[in-house]
Steps between C-alpha positions, in 0.01 A plus 500: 500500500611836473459688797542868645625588889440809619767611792875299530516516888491212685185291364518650183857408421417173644186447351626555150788324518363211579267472247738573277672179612226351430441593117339763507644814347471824758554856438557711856403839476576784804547822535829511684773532199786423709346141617415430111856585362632288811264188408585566118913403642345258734559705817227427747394780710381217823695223608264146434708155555507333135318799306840659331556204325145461394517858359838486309368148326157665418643775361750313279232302367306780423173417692522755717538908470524818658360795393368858634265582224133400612325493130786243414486287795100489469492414077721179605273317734137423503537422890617803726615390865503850724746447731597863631519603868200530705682704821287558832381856491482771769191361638593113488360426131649378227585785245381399174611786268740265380277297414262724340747662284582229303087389476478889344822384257303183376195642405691807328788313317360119493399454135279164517336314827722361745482291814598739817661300727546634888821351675531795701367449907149693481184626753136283368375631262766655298427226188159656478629863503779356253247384265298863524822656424616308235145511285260804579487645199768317304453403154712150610369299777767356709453207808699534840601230707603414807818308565652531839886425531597260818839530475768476775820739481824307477281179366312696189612277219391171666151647624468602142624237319354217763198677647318368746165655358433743229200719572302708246153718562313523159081549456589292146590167486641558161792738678575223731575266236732722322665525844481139579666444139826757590546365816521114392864452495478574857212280598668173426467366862139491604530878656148651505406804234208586669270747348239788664371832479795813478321587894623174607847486369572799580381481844680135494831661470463741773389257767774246415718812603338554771476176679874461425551841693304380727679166616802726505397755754334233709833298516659805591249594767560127668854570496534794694239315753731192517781749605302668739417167676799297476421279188659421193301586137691235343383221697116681528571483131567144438255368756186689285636462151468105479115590509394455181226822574791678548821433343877660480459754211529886580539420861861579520528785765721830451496847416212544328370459124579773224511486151311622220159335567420376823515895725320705176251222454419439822426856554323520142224272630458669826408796286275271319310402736433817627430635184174270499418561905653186621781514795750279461665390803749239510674661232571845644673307786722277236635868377549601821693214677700491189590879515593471891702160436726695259636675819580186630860483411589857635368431830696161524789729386471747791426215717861353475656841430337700715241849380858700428546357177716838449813431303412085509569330160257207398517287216232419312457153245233516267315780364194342237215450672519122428801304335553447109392838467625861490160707625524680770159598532364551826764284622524491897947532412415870412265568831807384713769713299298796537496450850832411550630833271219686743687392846867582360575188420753389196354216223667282362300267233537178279247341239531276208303757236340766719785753536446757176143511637573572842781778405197673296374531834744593710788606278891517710296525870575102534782345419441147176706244537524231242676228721303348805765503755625823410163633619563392807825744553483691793163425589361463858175282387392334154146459423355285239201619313461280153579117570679467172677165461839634546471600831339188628844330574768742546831474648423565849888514655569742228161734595566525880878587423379801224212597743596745758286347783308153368149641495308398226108545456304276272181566381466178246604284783740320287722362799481265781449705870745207659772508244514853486560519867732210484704709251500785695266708389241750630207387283105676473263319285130554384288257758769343710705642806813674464779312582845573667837338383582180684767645712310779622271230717811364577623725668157617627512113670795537649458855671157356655 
């Protein structure tokens, strides 16, 4: 098929690529020249495990192009995926002037009926206003659809490629076979296309979000409990995940969720609801224990430090709100380096692919290291926000002797309480009691 995507951030670049892996022959259109010239050289402007390659091949092959020239990208492709950025506005909504631009460019510049396609995360009822757009008055009558992305950052190709449903809102059956028919390649293990009304895949998408969130902040919220009373998450953890009801998934306590999706959409249906006079009140609560958890690793920092973090250097690994990506938005890393820069402290930071973002942000007023132990120089505590995998089993000998005191705060809980202490270390975790090196009881023994 030959196919149109509207927007090359992260779904749209993903999105298109992988159809174009697939056969398919994809034109990208956006407005941002400097990310189309960079595409056109195969220089990706996010950082997706496995998605260069995909790019460079496409392009080679010729199945799939850049372009910033809408009337182009729209004569090549009968189907148009929107995939441009729906942000949270001032009041919590999503801001769909994006959105609504490029429904204005169709109807002006689209020479023959086409199949509008919404990837982008959307309120209810924006297919129907779509539609309105699209076709009042227009001498070409155009259909919009609703197809929902479910994608995970750092595991995009593989949700894509292997996805565990594919969900698409049409009011004609006819549109969902044309769907069904582009999406085949991808159905080839049993996984469900399930069809329904635009309302209901839109509102699908947000509530998968939301529940996620959810299980997040309530993890959280049972961790700081278990530290309050003396218990450990990671065993409360284990003991209610083998229930089936239940499970292990999103239950991982830390600092708090961020990202792209999961804080604007959460707020997004808040706003929703009220818009139609119902209160929502889990929800607000979700935001709000995930706002106050992203504090979490300052106050363990002043906790072993002390409140005069004046002068105090802390190192900082991991930046992305998540591994195998480089977003940093709303990630709790840039809560806690705000706060540290606030109290006079000195930063230090490491990550894998988030650095050129986080310098955007904060420019020379931190220092970027590109080595992980060479973070550490100086420093009186480390604290670990991301749990890439290249932290997980570090050279501990080497860490205490770089550290200036052996302090280290964890908020992925990627270590063991016991060995930590056995290795000398003054170790605070998400859930689980702070810990004291070894010989530090030892002595404590011997002077009772």
């Amino acid at each position: 098929m030959q196919l149109t995507v509207v927007g090359v951030g992260y779904v749209g670049l993903v999105t298109a690529t992988c159809f174009a892996e697939s056969g398919n022959d994809v034109t990208c259109i956006d407005i941002d020249a400097g990310k189309i010239d960079g595409l056109r050289r195969g220089v990706l402007p996010i950082y997706e495990p496995g998605l260069e390659e995909l790019v460079e091949r496409n392009l080679r092959e010729g199945r799939l192009q850049f372009t910033t020239d809408m009337g182009h990208a729209l004569a090549q492709g009968k189907l148009v995926f929107i995939a441009v950025g729906t942000p949270q506005d001032y009041n919590g909504a999503a801001n769909l002037n994006a959105l609504w631009g490029v429904a204005q460019s169709i109807r002006e510049l689209a020479g023959e009926s086409k199949i509008v396609i919404v990837k982008s995360t959307v309120p209810v009822g924006t297919n129907r206003e779509l539609a309105m757009r699209l076709n009042d008055g227009a001498h070409i009558q155009h259909h919009a659809v609703s197809n929902p992305e479910f994608l995970k950052e750092g595991h995009a190709i593989e949700d894509f490629m292997k996805p565990d449903r594919v969900v698409v809102g049409v009011h004609d059956a006819a549109l969902g076979q044309v769907l069904h028919d582009l999406y085949a390649p991808f159905l080839r293990s049993d996984h469900p296309f399930l069809v329904m009304t635009p309302e209901s895949a839109e509102m699908t998408k947000y509530v998968a979000n939301a529940m996620l969130a959810t299980k997040i902040s309530f993890i959280n919220e049972m961790a700081n409990l278990c530290e309050a009373v003396g218990a450990d998450i990671g065993d409360v953890r284990r003991g209610i995940g083998h229930d089936s009801r239940i499970g292990f998934q999103f239950l991982f306590p830390g600092a708090g969720y961020g990202g792209s999706c999961f804080p604007k959409d959460v707020r997004a249906m808040v706003h929703t609801a009220e818009g139609v006079g119902y209160t929502l009140r889990i929800l607000p609560a979700v935001d709000e224990i995930n706002e106050n958890q992203k504090k979490v690793l300052f106050f363990k920092v002043t906790e072993l430090l002390g409140t005069d973090l004046y002068g105090k250097t802390i190192a900082l690994w991991g930046l992305a709100f998540k591994p195998g990506t480089d977003d940093i938005r709303e990630a709790p890393s840039l809560i806690l380096i705000r706060s540290l820069l606030g109290a006079g402290a000195h930063v230090r930071v490491h990550d894998p692919a988030a650095i050129p973002n986080v310098k955007a942000v904060f420019g020379d007023r931190i220092t970027y290291c590109d080595r992980v132990y060479h973070t550490l120089q100086g420093c009186d505590a480390l604290v670990i926000a991301t749990e890439w995998a290249e932290f997980r089993n570090p050279d501990f000998d080497t860490m205490r002797q770089v550290l200036r005191q052996p302090f280290i705060v964890d908020g992925r809980n990627l270590y063991n309480p016991s060995e930590m202490s056995r290795l000398g270390f003054v170790y605070s975790s998400i859930g689980r009691q702070t810990v004291m090196p070894a010989a530090v009881h030892s002595q404590e023994r011997r002077a009772a």
